[in-house]
N, C-alpha and C positions, 0 to 999 in steps of 0.2 A: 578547530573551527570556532570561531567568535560565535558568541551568543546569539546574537540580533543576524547575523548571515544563518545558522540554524532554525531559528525560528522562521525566516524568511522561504528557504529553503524547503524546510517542512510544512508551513501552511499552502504555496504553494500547490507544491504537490498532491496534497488530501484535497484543494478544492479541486485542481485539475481532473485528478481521477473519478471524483465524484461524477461528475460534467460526462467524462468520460463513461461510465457505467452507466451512468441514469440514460440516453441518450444508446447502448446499445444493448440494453438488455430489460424486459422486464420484471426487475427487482425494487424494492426496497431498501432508498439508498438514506443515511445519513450524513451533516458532516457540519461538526461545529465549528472546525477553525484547529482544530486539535485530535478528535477521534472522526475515523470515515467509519461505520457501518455499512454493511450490503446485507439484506437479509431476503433469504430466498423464499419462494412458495412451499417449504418442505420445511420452514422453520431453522435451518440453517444458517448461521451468521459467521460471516467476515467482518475482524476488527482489523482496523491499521490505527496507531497513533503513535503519537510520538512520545518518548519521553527525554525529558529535558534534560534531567541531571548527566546523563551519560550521553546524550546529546544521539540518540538512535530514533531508529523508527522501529515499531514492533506490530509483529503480524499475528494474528490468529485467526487460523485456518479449520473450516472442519475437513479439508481435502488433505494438507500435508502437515498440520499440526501447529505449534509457537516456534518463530522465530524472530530473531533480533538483526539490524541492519546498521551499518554507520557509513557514512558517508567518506569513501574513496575518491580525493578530489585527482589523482593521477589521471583516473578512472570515469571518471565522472559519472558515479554512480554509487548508488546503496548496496554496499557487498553484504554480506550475510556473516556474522562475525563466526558460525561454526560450521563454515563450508556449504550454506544451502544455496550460494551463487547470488545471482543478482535479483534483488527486491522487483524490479520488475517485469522481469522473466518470470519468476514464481509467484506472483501473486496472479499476472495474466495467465498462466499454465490453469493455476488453481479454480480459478474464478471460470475460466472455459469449460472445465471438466465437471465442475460443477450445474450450470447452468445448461449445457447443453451446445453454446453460442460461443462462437471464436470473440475475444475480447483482448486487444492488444493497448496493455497501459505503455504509455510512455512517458520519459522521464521530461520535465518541463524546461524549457530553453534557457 
């Protein structure tokens, strides 16, 4: 994947999600263009950001822990590079179970 289609791809998605969160749940959301934050009433934080060089997204969880994601374009999706599945299946898994509140991210068109 070319630079400037990752960067696109990843901003994207962090503001979508944000939109997304703030709008069903509430949390305490951040999102600069580059890191989303969700921070819960219990002091618990979800990061996603992206990182460039390797050209992923990276997740940290206080539900199912750090994980790395890179972009499967067969797939059209953020696979999990050590088996934890699709970015966001498990980031909405995590983020429901935590809050309480069914929350279904989807990937941006």
């Amino acid at each position: 994947m070319e630079d400037q289609a990752f960067e696109a791809i990843a901003a994207k998605l962090l503001e979508e999600w944000a939109e997304i969160i703030e709008d069903a749940a509430d949390v305490d959301v951040d999102c600069d263009g580059s890191v989303l934050s969700v921070e819960l009433d219990d002091g618990r934080v979800f990061i996603l950001n992206r990182h460039r060089p390797l050209k992923q997204m990276w997740l940290s969880s206080p539900v199912s822990g750090a994980s790395h994601y890179s972009w499967d374009n067969d797939a059209q999706s953020w696979q999990g590079t050590r088996d934890q599945g699709r970015l966001d299946e498990l980031f909405s898994g995590d983020l429901s179970t935590a809050i309480g509140t069914k929350i279904t991210l989807t990937l941006p068109a």
